[in-house]
DSSP file (Angstrom, degrees, kcal/mol; ACC not computed):
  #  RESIDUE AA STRUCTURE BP1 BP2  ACC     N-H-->O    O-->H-N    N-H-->O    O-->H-N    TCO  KAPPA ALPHA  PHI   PSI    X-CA   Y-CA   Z-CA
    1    1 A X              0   0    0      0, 0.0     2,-0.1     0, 0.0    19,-0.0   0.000 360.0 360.0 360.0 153.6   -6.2   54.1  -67.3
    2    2 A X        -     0   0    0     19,-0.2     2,-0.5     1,-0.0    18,-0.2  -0.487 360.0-126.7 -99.0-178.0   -8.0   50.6  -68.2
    3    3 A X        +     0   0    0     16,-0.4    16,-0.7    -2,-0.1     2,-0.4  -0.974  39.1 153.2-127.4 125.6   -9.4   50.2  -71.5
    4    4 A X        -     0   0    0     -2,-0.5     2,-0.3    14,-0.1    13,-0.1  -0.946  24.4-155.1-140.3 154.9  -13.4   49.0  -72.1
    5    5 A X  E     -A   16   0A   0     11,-1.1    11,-3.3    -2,-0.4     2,-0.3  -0.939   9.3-148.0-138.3 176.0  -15.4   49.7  -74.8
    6    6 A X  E     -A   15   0A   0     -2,-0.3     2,-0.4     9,-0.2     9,-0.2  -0.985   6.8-163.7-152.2 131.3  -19.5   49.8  -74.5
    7    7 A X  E     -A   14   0A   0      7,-2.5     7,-1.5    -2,-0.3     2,-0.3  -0.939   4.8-174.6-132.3 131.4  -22.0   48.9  -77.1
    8    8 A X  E     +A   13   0A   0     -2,-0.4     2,-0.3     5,-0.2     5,-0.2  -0.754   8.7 168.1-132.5 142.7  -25.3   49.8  -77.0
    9    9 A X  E >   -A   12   0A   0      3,-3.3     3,-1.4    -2,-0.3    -2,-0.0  -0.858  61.3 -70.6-132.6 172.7  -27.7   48.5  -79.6
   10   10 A X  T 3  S+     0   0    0     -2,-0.3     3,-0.1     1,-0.2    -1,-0.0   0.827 129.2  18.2 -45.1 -34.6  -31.9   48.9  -79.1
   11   11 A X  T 3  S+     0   0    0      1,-0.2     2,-0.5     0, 0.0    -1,-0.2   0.689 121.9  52.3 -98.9  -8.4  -32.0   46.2  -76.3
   12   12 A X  E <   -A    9   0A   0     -3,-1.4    -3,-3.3     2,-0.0     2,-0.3  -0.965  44.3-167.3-144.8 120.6  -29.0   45.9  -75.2
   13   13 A X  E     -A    8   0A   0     -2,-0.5     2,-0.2    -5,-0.2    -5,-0.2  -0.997  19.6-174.7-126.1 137.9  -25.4   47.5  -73.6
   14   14 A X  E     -A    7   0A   0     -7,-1.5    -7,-2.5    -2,-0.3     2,-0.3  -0.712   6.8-164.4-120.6 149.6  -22.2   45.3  -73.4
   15   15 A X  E     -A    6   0A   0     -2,-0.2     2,-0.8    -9,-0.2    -9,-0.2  -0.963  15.6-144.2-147.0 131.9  -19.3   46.5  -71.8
   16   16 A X  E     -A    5   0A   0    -11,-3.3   -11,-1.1    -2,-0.3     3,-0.2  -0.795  22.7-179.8-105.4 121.1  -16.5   44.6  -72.6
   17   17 A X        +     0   0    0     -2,-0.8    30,-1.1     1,-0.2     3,-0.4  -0.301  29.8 138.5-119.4  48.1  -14.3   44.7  -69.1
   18   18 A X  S    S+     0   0    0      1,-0.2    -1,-0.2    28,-0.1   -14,-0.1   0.990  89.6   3.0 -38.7 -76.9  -11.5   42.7  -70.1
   19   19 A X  S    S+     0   0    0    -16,-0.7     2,-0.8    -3,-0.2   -16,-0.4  -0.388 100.8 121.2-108.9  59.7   -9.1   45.2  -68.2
   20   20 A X        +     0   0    0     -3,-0.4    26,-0.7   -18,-0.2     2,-0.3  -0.970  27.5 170.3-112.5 147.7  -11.3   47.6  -66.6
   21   21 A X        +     0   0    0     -2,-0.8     2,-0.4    24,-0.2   -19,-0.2  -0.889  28.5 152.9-174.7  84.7  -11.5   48.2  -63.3
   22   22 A X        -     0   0    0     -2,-0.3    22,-1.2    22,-0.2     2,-0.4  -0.998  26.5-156.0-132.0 136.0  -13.7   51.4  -63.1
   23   23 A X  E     -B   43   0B   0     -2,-0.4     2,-0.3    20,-0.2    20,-0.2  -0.779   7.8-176.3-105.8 166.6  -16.0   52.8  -60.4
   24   24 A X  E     -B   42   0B   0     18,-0.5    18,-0.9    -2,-0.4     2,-0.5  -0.964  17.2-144.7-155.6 115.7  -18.9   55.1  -60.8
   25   25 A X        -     0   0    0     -2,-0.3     2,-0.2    16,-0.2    16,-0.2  -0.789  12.5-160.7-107.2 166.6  -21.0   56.5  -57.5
   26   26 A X        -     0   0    0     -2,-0.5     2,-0.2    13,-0.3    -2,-0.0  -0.858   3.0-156.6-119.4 144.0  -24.8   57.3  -57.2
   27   27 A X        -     0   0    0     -2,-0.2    13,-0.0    14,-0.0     7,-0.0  -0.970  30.2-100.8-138.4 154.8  -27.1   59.2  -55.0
   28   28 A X        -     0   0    0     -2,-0.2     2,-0.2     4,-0.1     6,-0.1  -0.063  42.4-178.9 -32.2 135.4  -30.8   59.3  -54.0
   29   29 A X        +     0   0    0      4,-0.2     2,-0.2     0, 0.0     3,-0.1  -0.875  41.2  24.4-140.2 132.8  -32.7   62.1  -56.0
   30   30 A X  S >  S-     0   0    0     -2,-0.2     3,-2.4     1,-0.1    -2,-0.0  -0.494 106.6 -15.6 122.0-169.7  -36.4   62.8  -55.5
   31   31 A X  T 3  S+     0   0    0      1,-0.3    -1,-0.1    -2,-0.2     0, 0.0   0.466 125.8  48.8 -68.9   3.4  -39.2   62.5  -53.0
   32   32 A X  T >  S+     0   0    0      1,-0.2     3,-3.0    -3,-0.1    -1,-0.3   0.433  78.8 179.1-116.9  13.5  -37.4   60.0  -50.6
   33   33 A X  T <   -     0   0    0     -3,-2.4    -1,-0.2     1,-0.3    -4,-0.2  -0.134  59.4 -16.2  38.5-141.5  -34.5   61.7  -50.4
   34   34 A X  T 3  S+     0   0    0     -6,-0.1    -1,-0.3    22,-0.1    22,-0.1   0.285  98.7 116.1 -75.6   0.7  -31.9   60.0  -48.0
   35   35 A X    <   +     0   0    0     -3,-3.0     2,-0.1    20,-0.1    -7,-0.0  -0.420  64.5  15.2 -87.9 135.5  -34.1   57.9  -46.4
   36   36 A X  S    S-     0   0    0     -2,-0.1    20,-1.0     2,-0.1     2,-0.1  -0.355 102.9 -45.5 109.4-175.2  -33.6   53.7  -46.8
   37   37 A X  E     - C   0  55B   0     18,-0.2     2,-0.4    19,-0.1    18,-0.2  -0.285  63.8-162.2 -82.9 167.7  -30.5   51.8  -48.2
   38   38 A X  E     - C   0  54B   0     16,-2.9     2,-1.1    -2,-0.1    16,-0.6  -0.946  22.2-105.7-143.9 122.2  -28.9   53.1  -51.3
   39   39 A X  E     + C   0  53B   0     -2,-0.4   -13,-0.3    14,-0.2    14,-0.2  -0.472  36.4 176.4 -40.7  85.9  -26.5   52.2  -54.2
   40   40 A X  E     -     0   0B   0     12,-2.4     2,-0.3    -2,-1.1    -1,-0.2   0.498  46.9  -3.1-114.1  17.8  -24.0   53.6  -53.5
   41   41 A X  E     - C   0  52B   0     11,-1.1    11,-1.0   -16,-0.2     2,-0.2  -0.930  52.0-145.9-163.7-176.6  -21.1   52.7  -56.2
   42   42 A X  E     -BC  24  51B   0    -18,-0.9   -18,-0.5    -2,-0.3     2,-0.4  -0.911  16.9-170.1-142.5 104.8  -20.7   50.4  -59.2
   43   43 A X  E     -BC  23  50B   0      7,-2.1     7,-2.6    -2,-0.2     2,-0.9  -0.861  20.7-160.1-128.4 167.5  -17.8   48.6  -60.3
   44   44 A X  E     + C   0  49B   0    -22,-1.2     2,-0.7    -2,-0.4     5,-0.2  -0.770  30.4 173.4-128.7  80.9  -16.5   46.7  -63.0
   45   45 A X  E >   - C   0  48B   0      3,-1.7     3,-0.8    -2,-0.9   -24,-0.2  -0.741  51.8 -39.7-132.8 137.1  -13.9   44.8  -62.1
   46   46 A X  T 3  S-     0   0    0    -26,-0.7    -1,-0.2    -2,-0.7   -28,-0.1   0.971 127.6 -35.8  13.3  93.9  -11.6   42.2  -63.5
   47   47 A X  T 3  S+     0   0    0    -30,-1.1    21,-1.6   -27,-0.3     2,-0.3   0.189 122.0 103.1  75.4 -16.1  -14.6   40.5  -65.2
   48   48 A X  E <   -CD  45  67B   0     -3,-0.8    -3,-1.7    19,-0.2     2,-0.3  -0.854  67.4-131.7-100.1 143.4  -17.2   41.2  -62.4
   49   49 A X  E     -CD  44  66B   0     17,-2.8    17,-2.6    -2,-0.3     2,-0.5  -0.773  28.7-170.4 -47.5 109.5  -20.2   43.7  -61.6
   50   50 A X  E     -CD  43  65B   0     -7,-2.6    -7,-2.1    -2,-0.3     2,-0.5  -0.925   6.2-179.8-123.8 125.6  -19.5   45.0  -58.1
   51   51 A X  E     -CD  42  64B   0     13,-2.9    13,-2.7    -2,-0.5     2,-0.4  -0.927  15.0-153.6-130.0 120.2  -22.5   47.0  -56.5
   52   52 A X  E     -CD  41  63B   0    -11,-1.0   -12,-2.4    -2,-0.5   -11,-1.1  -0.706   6.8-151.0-110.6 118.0  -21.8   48.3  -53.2
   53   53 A X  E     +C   39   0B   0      9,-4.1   -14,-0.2    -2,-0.4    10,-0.1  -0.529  20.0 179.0-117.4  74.2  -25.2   48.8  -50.9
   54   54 A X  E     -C   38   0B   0    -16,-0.6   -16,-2.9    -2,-0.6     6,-0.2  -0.193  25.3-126.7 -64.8 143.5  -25.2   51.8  -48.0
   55   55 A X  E >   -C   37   0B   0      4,-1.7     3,-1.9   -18,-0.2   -18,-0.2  -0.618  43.5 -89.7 -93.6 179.6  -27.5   53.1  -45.6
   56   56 A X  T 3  S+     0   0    0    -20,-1.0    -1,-0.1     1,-0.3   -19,-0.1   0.629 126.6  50.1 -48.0 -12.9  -28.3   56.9  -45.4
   57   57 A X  T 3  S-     0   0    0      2,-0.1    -1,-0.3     1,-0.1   -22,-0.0   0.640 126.4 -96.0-112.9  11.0  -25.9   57.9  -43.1
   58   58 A X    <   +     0   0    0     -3,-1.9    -2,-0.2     1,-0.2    -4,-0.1   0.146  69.4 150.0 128.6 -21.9  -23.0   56.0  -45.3
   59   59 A X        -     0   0    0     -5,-0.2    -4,-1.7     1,-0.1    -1,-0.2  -0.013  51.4-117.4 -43.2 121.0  -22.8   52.8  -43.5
   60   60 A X        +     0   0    0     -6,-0.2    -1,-0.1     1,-0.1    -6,-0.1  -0.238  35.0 174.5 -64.8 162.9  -21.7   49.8  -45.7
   61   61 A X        -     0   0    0      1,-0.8     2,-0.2    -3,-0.1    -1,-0.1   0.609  55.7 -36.2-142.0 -16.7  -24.6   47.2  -45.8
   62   62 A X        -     0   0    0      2,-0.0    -9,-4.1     0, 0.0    -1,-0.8  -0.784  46.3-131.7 177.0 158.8  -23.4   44.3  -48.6
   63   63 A X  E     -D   52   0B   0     -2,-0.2   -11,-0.3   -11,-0.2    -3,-0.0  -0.812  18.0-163.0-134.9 131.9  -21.7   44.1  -51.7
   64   64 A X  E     -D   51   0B   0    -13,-2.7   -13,-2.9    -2,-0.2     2,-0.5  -0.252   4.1-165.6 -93.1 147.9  -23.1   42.2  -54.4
   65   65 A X  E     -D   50   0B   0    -15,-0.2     2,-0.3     2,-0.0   -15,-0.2  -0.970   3.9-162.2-150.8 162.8  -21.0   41.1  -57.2
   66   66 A X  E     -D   49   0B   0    -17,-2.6   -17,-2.8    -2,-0.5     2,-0.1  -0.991  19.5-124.4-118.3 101.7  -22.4   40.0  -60.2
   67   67 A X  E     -D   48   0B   0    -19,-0.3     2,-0.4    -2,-0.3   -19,-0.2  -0.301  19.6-153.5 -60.9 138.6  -20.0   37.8  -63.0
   68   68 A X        -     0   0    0    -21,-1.6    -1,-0.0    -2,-0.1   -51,-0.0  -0.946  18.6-119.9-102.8 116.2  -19.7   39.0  -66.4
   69   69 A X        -     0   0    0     -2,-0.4     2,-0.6     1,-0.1     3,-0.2  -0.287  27.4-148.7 -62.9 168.1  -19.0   36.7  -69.2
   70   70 A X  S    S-     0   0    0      1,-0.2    -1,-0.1   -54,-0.1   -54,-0.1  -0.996  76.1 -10.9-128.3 134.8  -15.9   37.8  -70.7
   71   71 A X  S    S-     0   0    0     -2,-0.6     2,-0.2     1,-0.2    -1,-0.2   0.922  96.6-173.7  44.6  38.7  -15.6   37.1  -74.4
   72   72 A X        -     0   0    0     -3,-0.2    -1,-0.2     1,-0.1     2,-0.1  -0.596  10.5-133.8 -99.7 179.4  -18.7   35.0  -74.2
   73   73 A X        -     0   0    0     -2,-0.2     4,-0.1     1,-0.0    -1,-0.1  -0.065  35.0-112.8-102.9-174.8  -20.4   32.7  -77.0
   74   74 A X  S    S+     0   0    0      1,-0.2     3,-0.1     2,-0.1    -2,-0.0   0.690 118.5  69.9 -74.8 -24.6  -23.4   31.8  -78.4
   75   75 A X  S    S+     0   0    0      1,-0.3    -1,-0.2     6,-0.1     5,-0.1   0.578  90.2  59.9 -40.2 -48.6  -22.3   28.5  -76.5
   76   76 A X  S    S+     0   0    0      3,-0.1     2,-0.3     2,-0.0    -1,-0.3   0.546  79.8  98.4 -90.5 -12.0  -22.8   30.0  -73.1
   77   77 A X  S >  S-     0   0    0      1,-0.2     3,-1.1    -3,-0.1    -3,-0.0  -0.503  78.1-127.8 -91.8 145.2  -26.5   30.8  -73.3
   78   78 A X  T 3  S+     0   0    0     -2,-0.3     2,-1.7     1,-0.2    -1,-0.2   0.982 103.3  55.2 -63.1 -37.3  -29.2   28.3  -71.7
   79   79 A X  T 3  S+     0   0    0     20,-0.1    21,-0.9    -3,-0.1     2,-0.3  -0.096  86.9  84.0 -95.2  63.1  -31.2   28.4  -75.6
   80   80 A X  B <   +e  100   0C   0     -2,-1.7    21,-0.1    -3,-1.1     2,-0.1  -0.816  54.7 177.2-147.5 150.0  -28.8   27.5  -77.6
   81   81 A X        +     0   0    0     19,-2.7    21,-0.4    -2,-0.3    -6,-0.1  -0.722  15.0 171.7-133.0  58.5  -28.2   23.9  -78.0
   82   82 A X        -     0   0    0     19,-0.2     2,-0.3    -2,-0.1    -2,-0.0   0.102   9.9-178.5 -90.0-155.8  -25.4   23.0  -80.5
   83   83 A X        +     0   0    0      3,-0.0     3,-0.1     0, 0.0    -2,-0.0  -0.733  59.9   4.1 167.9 126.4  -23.6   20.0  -81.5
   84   84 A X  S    S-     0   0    0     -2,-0.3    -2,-0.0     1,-0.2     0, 0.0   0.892  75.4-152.7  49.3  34.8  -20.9   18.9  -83.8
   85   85 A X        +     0   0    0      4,-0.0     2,-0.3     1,-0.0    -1,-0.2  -0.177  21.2 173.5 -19.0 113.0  -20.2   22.4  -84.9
   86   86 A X    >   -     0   0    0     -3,-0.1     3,-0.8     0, 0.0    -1,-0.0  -0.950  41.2 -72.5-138.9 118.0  -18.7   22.5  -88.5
   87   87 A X  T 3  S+     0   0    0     -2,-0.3    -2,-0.0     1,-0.3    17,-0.0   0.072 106.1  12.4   2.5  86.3  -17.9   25.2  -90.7
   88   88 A X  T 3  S+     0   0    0      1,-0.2    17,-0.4    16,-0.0    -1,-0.3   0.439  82.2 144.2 113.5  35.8  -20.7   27.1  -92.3
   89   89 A X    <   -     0   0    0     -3,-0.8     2,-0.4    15,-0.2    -1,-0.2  -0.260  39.4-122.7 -84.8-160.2  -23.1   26.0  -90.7
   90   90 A X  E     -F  103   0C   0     13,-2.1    13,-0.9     2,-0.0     2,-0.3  -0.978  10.8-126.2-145.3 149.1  -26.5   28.1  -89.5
   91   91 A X  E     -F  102   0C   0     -2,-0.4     2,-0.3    11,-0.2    11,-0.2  -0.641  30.8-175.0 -67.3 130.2  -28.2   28.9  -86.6
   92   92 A X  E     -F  101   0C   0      9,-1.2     9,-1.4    -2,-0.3     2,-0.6  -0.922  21.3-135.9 -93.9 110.2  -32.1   28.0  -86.4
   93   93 A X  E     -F  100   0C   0     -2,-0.3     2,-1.0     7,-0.2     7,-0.2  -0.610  10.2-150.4 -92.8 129.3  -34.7   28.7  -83.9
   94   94 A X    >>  -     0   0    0      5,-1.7     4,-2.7    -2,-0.6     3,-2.3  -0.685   5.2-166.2 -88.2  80.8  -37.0   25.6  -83.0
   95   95 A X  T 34 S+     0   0    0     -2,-1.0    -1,-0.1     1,-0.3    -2,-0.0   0.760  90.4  50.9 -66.0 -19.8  -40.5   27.4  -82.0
   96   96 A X  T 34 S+     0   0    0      1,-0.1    -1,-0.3     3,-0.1    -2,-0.0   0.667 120.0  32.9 -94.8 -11.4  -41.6   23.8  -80.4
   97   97 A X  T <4 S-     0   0    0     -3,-2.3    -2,-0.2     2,-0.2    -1,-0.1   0.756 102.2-141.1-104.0 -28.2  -38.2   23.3  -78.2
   98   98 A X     <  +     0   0    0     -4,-2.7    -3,-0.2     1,-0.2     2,-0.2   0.955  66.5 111.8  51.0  82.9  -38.0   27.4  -77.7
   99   99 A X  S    S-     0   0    0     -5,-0.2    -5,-1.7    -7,-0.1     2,-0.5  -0.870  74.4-108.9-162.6 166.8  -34.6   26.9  -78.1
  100  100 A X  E     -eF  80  93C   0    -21,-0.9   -19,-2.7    -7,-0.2     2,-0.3  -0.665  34.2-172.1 -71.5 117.1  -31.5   27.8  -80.7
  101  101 A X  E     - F   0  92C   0     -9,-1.4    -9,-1.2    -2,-0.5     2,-0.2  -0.861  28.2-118.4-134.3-175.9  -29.9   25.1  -82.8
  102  102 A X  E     - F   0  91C   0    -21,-0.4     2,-0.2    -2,-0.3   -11,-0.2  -0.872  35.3-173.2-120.8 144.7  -26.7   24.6  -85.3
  103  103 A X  E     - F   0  90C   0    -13,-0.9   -13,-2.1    -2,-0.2     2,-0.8  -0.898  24.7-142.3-141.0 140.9  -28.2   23.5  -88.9
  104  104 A X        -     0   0    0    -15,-0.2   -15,-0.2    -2,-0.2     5,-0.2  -0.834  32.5-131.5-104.1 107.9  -25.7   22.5  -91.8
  105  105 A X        +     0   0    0     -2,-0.8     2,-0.2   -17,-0.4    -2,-0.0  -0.347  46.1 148.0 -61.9 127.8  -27.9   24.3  -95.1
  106  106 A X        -     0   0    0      1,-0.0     4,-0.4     0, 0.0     3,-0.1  -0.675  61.3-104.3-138.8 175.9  -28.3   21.6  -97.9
  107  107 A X  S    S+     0   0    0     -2,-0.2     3,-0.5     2,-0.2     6,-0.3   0.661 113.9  72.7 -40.5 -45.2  -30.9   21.1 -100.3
  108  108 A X  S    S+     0   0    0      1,-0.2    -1,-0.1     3,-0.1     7,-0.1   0.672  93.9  51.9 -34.1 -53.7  -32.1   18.3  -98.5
  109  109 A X  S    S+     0   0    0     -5,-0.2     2,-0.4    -3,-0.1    -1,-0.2   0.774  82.9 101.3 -74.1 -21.9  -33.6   20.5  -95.5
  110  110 A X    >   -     0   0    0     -3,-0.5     3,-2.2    -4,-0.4    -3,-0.0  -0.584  69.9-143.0 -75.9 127.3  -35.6   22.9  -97.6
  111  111 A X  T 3  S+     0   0    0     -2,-0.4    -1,-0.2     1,-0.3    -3,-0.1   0.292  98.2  52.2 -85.0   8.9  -39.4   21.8  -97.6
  112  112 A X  T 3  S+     0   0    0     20,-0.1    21,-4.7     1,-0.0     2,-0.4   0.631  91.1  80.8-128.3   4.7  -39.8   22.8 -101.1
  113  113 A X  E <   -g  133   0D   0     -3,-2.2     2,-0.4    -6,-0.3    21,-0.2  -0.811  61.1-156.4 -96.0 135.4  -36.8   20.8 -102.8
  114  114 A X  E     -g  134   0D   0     19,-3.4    21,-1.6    -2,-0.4    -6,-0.0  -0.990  12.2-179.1-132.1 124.5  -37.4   16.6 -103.6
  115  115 A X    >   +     0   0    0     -2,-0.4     3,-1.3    19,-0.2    -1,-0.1   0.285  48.1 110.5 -83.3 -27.4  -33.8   15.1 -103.7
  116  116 A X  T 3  S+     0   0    0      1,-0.4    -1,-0.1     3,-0.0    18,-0.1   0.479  77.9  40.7 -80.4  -1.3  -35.0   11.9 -104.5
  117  117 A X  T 3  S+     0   0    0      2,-0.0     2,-0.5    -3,-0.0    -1,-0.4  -0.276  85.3 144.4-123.2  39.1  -33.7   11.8 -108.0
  118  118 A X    <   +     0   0    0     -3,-1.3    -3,-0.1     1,-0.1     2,-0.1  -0.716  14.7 127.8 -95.9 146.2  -30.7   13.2 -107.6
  119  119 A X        -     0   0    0     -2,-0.5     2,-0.8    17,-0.1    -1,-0.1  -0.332  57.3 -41.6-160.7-109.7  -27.5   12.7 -109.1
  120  120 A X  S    S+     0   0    0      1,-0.2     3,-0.1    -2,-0.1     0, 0.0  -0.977 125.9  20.1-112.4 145.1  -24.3   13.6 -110.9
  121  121 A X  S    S+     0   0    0     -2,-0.8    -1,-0.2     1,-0.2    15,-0.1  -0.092  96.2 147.4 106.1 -20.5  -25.6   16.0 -113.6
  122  122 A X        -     0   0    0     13,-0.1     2,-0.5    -5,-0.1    -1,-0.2  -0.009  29.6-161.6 -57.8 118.6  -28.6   16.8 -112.0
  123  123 A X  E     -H  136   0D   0     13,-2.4    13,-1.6    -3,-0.1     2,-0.8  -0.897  25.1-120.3-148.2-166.6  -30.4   19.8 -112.0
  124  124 A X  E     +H  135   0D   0     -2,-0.5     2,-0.2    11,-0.2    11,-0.2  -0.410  35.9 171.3-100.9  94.5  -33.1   21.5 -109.9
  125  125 A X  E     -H  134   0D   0      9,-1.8     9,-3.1    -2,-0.8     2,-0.6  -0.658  29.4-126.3-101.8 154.2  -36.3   22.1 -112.4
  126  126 A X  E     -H  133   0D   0      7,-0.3     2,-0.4    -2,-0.2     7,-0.3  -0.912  14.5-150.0-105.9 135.9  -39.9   23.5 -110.4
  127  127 A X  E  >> -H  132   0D   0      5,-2.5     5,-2.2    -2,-0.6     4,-0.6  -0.946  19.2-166.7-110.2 128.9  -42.8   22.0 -110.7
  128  128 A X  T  45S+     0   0    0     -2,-0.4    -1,-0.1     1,-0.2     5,-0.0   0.490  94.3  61.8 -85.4   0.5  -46.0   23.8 -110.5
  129  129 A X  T  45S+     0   0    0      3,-0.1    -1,-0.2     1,-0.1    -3,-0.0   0.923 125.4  19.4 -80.5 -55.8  -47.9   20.4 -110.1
  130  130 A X  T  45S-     0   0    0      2,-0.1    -2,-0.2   -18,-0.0     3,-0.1   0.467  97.1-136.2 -92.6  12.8  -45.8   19.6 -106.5
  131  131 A X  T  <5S+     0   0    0     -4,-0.6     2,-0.3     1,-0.2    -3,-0.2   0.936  72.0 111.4  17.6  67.7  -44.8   23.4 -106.0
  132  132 A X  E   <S- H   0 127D   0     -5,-2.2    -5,-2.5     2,-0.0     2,-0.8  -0.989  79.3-113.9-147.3 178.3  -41.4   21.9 -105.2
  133  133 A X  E     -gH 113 126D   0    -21,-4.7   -19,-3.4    -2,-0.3     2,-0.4  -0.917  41.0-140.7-109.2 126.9  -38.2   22.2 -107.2
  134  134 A X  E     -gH 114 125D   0     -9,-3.1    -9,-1.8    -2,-0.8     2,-0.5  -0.894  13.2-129.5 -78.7 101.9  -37.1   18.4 -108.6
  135  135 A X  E     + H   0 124D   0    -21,-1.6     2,-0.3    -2,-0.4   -11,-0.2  -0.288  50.6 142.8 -49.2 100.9  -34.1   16.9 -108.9
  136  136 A X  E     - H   0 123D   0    -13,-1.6   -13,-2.4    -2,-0.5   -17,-0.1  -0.876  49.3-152.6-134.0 168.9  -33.8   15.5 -112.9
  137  137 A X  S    S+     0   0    0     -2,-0.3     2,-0.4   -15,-0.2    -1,-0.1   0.171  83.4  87.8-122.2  30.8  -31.2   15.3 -115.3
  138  138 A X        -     0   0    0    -15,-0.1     2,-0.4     2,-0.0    -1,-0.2  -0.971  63.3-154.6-133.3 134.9  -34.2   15.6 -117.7
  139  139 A X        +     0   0    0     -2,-0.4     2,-0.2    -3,-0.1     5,-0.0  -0.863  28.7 154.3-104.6 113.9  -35.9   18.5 -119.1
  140  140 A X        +     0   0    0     -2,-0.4     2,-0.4     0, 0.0    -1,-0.1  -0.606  29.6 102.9-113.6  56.4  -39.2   17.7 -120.0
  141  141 A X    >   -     0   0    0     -2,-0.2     3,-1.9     3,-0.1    -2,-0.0  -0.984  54.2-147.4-170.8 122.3  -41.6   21.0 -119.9
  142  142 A X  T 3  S+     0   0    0     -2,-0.4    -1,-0.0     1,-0.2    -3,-0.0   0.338  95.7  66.8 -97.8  19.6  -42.8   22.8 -122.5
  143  143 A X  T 3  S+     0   0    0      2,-0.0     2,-0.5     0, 0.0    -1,-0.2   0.113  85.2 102.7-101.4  13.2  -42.8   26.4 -120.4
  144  144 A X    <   +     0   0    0     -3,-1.9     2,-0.3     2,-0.0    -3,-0.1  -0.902  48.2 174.5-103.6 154.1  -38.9   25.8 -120.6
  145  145 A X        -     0   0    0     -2,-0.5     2,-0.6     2,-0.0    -3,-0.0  -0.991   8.4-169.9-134.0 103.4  -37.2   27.9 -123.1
  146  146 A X        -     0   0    0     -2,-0.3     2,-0.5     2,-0.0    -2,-0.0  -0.734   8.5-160.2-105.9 134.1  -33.1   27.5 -123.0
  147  147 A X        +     0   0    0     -2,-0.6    -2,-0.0     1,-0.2     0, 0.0  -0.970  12.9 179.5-121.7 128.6  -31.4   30.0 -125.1
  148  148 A X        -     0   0    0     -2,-0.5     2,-0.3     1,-0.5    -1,-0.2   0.797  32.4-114.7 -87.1 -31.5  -28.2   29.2 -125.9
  149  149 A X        -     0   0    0      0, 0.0    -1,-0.5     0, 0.0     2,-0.4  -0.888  68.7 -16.8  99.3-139.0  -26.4   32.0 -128.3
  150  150 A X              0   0    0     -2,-0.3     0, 0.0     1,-0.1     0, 0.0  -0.879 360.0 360.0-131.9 134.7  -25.5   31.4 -131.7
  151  151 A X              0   0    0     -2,-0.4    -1,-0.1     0, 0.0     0, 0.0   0.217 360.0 360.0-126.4 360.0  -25.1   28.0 -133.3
């Protein structure tokens, strides 16, 4: 017997047909009865969708088959756009391209952090004057309070 698994989540069922090879048939129910062409099986077989399309009295009439990715990526879909893929990076979606892109997260890309003084010691104080967080290696603000312990 082949082995698939199927996971079905609010939008969506994947059936992972690595070795499955299964068929499944259907029949007309309801007010047209037998009449017209009909689906009449479904199969899943090495990596493909195979849907097999009869008229009423059995007759074959086409069969479509349909490729599955097998142990596809994020890679393979037409919106997503990456490049130079590196280790940790993050996904972002780009409402003006309407498309997915790979982002490396620094400080540097977040719209409320100013780099420009940065250096070795530096660290990241907010200021309510540029509602951004500053790079300084000086604390200058008399709403900061540093508690150390006991000296």
């Amino acid at each position: 017997m082949a082995k698939y698994s199927v996971t079905v989540s609010n939008t969506d069922i994947v059936v992972d047909t690595t070795t499955l090879n299964y068929t499944t048939s259907l029949s007309r129910v309801g007010g047209q009865g037998s009449k017209g062409d009909s689906i009449s099986a479904v199969r899943f077989v090495d990596g493909q969708l195979e849907v097999d399309l009869t008229t009423s009295s059995g007759s074959p009439v086409e069969t479509y088959s349909f490729d599955i990715f097998e142990g596809s990526s994020l890679v393979n879909l037409g919106d997503v756009d990456f490049f130079e893929l590196q280790d940790k990076d993050v996904i972002l979606y780009n409402a003006a391209e309407q498309n997915f892109t790979n982002h490396r997260f620094t400080t540097s890309s977040l719209t409320d952090v100013d780099n420009t003084n940065r250096q070795d010691g530096s660290m990241l104080v907010y200021s309510g004057v540029t509602s951004k967080y500053t790079a300084t290696t000086i604390i200058n603000n008399n709403n900061i309070s540093i508690i150390g312990g006991d000296f």
